[in-house]
N, CA, C and O atoms as a GROMACS GRO file, in nm:
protein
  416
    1UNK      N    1   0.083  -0.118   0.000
    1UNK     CA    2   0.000   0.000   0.000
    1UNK      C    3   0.088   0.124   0.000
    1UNK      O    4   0.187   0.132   0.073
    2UNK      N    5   0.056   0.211  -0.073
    2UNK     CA    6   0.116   0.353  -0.078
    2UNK      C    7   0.091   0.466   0.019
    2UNK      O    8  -0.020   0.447   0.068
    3UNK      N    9   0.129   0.541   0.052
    3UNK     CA   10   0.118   0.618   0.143
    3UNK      C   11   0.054   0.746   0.094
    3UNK      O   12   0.106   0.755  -0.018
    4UNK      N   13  -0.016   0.837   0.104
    4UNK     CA   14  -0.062   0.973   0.060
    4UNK      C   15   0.050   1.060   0.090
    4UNK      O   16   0.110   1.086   0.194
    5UNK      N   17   0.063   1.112  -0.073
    5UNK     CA   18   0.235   1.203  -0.053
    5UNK      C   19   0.331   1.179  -0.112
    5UNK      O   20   0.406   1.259  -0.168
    6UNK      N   21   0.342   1.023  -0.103
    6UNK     CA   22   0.465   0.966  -0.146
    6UNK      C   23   0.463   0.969  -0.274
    6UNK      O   24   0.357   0.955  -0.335
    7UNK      N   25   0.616   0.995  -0.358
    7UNK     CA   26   0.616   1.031  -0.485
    7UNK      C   27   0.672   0.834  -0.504
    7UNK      O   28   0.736   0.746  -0.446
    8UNK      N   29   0.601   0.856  -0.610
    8UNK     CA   30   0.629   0.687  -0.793
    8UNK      C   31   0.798   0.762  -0.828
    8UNK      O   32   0.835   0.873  -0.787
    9UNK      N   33   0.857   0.695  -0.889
    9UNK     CA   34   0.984   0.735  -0.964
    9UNK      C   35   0.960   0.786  -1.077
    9UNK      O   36   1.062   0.814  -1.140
   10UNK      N   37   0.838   0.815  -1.142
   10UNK     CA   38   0.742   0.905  -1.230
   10UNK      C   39   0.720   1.028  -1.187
   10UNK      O   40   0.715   1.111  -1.278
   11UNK      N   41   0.704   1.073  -1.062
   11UNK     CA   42   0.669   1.219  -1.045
   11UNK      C   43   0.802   1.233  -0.979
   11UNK      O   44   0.790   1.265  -0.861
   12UNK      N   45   0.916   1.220  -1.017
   12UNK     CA   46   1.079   1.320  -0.983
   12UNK      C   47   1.083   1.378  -1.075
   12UNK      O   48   1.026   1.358  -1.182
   13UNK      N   49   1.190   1.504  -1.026
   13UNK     CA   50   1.202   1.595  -1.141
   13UNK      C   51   1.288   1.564  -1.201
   13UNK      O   52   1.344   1.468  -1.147
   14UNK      N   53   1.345   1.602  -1.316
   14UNK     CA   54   1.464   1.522  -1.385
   14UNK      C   55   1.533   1.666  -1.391
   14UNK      O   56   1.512   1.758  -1.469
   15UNK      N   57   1.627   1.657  -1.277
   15UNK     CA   58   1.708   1.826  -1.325
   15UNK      C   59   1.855   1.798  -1.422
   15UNK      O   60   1.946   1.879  -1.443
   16UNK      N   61   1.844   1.681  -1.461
   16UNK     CA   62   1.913   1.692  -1.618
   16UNK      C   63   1.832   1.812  -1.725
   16UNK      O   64   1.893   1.886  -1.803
   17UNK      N   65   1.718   1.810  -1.711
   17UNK     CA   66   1.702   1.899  -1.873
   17UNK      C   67   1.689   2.051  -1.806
   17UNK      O   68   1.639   2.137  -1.879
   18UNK      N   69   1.720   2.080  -1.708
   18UNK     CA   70   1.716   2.249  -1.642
   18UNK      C   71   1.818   2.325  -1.707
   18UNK      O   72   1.927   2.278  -1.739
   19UNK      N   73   1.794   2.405  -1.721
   19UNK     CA   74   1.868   2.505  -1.786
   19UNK      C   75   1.940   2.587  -1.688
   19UNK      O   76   1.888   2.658  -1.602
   20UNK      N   77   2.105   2.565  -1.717
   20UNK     CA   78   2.209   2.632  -1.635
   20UNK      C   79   2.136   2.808  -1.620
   20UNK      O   80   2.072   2.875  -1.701
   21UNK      N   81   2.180   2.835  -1.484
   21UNK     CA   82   2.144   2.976  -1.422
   21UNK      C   83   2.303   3.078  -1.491
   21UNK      O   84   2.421   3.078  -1.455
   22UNK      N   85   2.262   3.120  -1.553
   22UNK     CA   86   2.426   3.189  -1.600
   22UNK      C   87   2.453   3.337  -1.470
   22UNK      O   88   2.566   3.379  -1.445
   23UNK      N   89   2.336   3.391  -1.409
   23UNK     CA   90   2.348   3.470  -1.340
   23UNK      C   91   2.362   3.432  -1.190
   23UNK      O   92   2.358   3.519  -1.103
   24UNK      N   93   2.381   3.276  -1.156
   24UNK     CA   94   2.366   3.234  -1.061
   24UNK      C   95   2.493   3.214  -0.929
   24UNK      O   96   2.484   3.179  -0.811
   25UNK      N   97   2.628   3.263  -1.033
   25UNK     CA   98   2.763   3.288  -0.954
   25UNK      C   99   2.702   3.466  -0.927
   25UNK      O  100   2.654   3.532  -1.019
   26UNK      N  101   2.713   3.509  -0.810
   26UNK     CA  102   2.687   3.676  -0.791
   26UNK      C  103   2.784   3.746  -0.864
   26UNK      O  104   2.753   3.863  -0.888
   27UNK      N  105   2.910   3.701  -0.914
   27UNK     CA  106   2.983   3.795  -0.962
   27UNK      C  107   2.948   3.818  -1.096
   27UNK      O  108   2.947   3.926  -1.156
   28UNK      N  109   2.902   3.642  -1.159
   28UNK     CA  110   2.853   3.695  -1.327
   28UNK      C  111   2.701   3.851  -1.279
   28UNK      O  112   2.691   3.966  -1.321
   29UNK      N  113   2.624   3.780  -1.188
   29UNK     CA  114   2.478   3.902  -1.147
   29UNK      C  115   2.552   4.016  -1.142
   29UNK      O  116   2.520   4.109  -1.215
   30UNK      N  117   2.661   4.027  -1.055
   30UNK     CA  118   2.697   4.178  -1.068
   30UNK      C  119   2.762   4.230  -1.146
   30UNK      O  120   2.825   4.330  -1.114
   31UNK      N  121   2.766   4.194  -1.235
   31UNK     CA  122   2.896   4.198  -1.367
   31UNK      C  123   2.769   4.255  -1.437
   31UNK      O  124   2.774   4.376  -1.458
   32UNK      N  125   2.654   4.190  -1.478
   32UNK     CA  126   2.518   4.236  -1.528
   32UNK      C  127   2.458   4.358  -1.480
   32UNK      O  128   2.434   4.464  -1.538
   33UNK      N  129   2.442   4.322  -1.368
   33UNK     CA  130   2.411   4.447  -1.329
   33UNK      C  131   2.452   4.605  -1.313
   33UNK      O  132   2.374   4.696  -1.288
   34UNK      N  133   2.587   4.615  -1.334
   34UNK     CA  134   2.646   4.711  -1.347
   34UNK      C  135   2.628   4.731  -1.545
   34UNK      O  136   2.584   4.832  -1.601
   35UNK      N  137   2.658   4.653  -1.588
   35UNK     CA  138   2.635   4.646  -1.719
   35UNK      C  139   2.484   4.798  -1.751
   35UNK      O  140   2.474   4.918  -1.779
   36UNK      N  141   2.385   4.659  -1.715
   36UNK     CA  142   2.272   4.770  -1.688
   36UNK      C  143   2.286   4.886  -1.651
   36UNK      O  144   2.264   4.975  -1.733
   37UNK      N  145   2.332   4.921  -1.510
   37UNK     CA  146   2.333   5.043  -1.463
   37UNK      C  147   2.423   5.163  -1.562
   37UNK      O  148   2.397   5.281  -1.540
   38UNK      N  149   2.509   5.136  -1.649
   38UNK     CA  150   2.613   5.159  -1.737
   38UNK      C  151   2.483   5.233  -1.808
   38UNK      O  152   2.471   5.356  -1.806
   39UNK      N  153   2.384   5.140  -1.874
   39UNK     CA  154   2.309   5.169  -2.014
   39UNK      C  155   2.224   5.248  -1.952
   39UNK      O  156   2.230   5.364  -1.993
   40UNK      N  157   2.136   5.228  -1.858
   40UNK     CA  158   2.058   5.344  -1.818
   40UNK      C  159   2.048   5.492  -1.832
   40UNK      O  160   2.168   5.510  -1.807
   41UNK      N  161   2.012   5.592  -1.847
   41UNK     CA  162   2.040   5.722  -1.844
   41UNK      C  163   1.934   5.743  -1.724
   41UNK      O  164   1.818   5.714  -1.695
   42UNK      N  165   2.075   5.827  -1.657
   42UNK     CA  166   2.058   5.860  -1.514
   42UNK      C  167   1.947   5.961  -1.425
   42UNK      O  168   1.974   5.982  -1.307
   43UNK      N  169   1.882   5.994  -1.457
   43UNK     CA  170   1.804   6.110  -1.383
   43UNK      C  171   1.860   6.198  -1.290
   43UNK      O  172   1.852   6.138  -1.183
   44UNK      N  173   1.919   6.320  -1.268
   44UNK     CA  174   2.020   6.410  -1.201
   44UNK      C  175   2.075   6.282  -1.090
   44UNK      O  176   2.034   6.264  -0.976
   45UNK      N  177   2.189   6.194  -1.170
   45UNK     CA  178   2.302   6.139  -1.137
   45UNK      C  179   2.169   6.025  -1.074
   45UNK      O  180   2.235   5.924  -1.046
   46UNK      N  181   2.066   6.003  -1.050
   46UNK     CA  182   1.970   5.908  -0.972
   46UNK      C  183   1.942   5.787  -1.127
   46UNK      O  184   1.917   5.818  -1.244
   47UNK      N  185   1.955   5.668  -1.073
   47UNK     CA  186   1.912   5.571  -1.162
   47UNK      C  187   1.822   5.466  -1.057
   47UNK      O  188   1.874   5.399  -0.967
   48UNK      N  189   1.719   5.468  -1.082
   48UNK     CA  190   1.593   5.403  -0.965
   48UNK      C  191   1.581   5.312  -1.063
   48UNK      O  192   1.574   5.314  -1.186
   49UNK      N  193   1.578   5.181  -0.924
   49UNK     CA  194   1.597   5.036  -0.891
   49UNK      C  195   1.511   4.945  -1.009
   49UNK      O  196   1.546   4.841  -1.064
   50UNK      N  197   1.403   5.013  -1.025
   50UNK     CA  198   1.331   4.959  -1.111
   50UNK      C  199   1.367   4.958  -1.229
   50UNK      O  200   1.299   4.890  -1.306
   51UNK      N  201   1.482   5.030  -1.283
   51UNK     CA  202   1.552   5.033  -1.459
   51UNK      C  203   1.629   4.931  -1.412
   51UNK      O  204   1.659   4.875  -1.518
   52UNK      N  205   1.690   4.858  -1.309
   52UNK     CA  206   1.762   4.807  -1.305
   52UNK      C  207   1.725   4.681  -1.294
   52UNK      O  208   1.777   4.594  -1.364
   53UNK      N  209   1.620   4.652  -1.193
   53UNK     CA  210   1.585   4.479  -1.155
   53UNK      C  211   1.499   4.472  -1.286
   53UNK      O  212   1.519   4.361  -1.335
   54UNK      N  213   1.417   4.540  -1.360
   54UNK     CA  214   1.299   4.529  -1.457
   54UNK      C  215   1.367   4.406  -1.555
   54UNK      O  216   1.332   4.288  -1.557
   55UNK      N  217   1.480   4.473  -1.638
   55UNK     CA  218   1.578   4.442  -1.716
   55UNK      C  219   1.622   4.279  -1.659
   55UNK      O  220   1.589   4.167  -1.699
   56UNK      N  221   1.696   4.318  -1.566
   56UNK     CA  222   1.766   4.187  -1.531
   56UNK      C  223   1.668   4.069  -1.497
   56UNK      O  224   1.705   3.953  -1.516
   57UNK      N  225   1.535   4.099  -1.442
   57UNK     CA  226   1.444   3.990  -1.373
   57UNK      C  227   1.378   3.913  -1.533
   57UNK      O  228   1.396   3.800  -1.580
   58UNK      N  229   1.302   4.027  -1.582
   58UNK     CA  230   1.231   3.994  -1.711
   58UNK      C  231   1.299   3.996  -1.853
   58UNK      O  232   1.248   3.944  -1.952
   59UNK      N  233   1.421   4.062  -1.853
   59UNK     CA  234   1.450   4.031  -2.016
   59UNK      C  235   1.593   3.933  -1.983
   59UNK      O  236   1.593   3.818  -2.029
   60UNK      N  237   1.686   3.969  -1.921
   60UNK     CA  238   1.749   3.824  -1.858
   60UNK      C  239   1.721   3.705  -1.813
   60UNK      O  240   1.780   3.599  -1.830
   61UNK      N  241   1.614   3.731  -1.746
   61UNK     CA  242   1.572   3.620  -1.665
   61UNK      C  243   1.617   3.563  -1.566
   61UNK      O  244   1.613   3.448  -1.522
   62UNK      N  245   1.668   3.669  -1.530
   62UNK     CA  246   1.738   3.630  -1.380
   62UNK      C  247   1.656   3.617  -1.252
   62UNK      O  248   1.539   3.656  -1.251
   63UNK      N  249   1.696   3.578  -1.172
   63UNK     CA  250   1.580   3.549  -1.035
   63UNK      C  251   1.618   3.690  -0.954
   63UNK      O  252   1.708   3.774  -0.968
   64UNK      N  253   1.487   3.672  -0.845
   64UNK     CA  254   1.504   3.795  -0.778
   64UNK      C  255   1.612   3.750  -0.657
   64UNK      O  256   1.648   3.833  -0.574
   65UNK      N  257   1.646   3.652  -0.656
   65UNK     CA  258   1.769   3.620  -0.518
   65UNK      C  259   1.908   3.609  -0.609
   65UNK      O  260   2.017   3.616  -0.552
   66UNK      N  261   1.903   3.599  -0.704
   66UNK     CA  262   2.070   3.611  -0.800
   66UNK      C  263   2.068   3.776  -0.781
   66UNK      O  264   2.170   3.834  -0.743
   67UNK      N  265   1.934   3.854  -0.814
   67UNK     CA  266   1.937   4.016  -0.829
   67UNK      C  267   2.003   4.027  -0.717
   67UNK      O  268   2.118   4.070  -0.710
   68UNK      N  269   1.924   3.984  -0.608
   68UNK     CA  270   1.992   4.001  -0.456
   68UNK      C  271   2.123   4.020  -0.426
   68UNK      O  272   2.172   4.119  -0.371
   69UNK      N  273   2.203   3.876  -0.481
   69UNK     CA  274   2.361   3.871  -0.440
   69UNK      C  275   2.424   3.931  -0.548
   69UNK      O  276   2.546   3.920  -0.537
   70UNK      N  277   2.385   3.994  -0.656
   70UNK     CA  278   2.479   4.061  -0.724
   70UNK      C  279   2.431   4.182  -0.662
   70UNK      O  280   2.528   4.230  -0.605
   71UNK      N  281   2.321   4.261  -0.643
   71UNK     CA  282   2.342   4.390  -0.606
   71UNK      C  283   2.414   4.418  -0.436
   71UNK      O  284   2.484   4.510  -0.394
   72UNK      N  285   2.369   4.315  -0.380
   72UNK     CA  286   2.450   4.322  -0.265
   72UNK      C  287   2.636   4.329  -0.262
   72UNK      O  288   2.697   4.380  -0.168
   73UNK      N  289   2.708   4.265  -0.389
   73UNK     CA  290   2.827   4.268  -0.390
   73UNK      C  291   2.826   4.363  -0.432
   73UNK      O  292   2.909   4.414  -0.357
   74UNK      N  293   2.791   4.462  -0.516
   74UNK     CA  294   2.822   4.592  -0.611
   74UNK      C  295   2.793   4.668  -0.457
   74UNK      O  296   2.880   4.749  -0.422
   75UNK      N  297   2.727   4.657  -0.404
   75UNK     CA  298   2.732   4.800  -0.288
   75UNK      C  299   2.801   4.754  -0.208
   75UNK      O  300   2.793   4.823  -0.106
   76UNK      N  301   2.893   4.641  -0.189
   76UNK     CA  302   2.971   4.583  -0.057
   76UNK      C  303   3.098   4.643  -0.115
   76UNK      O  304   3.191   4.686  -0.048
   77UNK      N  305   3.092   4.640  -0.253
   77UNK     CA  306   3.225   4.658  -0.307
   77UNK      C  307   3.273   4.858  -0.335
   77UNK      O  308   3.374   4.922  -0.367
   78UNK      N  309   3.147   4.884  -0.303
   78UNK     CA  310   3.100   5.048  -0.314
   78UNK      C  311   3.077   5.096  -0.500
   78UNK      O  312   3.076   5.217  -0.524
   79UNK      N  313   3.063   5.005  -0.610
   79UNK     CA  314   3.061   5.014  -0.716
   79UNK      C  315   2.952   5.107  -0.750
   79UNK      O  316   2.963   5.198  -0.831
   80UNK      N  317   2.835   5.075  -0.676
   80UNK     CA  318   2.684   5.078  -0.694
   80UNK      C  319   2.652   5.176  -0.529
   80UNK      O  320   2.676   5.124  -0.420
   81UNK      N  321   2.601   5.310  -0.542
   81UNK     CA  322   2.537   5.339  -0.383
   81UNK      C  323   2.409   5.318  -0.410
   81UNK      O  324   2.351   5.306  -0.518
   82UNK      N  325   2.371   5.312  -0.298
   82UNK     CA  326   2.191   5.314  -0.254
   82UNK      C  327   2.176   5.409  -0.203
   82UNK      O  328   2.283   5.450  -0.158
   83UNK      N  329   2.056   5.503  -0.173
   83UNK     CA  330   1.972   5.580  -0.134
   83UNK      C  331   1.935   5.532  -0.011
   83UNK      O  332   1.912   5.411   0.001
   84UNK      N  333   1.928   5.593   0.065
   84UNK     CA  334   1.857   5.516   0.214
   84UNK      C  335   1.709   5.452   0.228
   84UNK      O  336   1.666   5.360   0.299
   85UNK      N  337   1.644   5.540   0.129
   85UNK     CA  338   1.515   5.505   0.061
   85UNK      C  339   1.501   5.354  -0.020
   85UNK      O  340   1.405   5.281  -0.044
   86UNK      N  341   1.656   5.348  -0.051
   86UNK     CA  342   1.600   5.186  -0.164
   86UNK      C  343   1.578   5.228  -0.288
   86UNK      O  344   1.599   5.161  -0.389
   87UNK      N  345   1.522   5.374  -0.285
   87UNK     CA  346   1.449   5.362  -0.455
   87UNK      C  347   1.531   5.434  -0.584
   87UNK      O  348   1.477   5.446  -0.694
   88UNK      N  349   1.644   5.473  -0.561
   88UNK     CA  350   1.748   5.464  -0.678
   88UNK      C  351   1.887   5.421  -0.625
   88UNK      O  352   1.913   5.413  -0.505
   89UNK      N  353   1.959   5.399  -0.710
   89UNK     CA  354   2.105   5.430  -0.689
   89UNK      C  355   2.217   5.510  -0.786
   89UNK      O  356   2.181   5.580  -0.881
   90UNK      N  357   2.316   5.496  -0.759
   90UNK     CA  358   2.376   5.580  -0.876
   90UNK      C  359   2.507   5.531  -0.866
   90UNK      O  360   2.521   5.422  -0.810
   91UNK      N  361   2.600   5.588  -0.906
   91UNK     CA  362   2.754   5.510  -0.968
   91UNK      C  363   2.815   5.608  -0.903
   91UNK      O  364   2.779   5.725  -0.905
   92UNK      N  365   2.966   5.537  -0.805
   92UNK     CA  366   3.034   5.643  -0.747
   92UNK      C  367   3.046   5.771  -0.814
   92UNK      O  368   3.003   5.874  -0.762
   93UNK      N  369   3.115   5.769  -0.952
   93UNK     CA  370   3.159   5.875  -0.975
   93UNK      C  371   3.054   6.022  -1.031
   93UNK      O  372   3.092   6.139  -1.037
   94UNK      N  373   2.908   5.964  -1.068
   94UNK     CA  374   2.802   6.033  -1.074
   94UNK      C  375   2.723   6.099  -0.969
   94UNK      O  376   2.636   6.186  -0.976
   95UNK      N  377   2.778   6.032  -0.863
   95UNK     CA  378   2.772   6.060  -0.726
   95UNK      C  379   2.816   6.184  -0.638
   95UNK      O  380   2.774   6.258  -0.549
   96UNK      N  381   2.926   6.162  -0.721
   96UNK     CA  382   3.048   6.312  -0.642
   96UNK      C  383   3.052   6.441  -0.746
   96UNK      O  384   3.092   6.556  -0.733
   97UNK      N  385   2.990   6.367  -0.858
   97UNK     CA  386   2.966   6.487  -0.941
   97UNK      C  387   2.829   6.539  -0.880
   97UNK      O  388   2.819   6.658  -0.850
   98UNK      N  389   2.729   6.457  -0.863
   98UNK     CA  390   2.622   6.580  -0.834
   98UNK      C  391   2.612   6.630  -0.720
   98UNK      O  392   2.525   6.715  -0.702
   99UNK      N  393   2.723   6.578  -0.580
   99UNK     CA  394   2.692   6.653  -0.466
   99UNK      C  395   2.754   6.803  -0.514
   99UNK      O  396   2.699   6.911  -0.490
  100UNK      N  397   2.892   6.786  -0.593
  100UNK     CA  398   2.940   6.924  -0.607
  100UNK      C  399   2.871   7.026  -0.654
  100UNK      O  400   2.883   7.141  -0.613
  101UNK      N  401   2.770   6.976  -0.774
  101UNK     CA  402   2.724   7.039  -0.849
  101UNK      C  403   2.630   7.108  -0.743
  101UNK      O  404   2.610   7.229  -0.753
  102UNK      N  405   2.552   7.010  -0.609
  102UNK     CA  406   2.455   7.089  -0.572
  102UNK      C  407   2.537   7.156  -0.467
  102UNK      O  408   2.468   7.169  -0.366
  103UNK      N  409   2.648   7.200  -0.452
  103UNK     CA  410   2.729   7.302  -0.383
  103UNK      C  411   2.765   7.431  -0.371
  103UNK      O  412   2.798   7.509  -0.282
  104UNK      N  413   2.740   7.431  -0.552
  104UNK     CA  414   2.787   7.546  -0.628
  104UNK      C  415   2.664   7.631  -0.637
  104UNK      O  416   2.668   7.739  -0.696
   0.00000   0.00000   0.00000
């Protein structure tokens, strides 16, 4: 008698035919992701999160936990800042250009 639950050797998954994660080392994700952030055009030095995960989630096809560990290395590494808000970031050196700018 079978048990309720128990899988037949018919219902396994066969992760032979899965398709390799190419964004799934964080460094290839953050290698992408900066990529992205590169192509974007910036909004006064601001590039919000959503030009960035949109791209990588839906036309890459990357997952939202690969997004995770690559954007987490790009800001560990200071490549990428965040906003305290979460809702843009921008690239060091676009960064130090617009505090000056708002100095002057």
């Amino acid at each position: 008698m079978k048990h309720a639950g128990s899988m037949s050797g018919r219902d396994e998954v066969d992760t032979t035919s899965l398709a390799p994660r190419p964004y799934a080392d964080p460094e290839a994700a953050a290698r992408r992701l900066l990529e992205i952030a590169n192509e974007v055009e910036a909004w006064q030095g601001r590039i919000y999160i959503e030009l960035i995960n949109g791209p990588f989630l839906f036309r890459d096809r990357g997952s939202a936990i690969e997004f995770s560990a690559g954007l987490n290395l790009l800001l560990e590494r200071k490549q990428l800042l965040m906003h305290e808000s979460g809702a843009y970031l921008s690239l060091p050196n676009t960064a130090g250009l617009l505090s000056q700018a708002m100095q002057t």
